[in-house]
N, C-alpha and C positions, 0 to 999 in steps of 0.2 A: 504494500500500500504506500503511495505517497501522500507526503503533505505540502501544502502552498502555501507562499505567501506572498502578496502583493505590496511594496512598498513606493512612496513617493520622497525623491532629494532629490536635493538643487545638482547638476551635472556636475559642480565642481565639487562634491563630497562622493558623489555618487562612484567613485573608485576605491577610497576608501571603506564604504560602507558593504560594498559587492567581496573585499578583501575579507573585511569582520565578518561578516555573514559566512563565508567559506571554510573559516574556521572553525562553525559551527556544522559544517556539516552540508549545508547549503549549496545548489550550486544554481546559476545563474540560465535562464530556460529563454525569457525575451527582454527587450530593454523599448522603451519607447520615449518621445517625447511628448510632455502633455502644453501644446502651446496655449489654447486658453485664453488668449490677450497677451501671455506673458512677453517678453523682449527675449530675443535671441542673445543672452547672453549665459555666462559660464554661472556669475551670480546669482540669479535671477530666473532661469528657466529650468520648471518642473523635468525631472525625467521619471519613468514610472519603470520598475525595476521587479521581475517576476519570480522570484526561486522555485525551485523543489531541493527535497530529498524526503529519500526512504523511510519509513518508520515502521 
């Protein structure tokens, strides 16, 4: 069985937080941007980040 989880960080975190998650077991399935109004920036623009693993 697996389990999911869907998170939302700014792109420029979003490396580190895909690193943490991994450690946990986690691994990375899709990645998206959530534009929304937001500005194309590293700052400032959602990305929406999918894991799995096994349990």
């Amino acid at each position: 069985m697996k389990d999911y989880k869907v998170l939302e960080v700014k792109i420029k975190d979003a490396e580190e937080k895909m690193n943490d998650m991994a450690k946990e077991g986690w691994e990375v399935i899709s990645t998206d941007i959530h534009i929304g109004g937001m500005a194309f920036t590293t700052g400032g623009t959602p990305m929406i980040i999918t894991f799995c693993k096994e349990i």
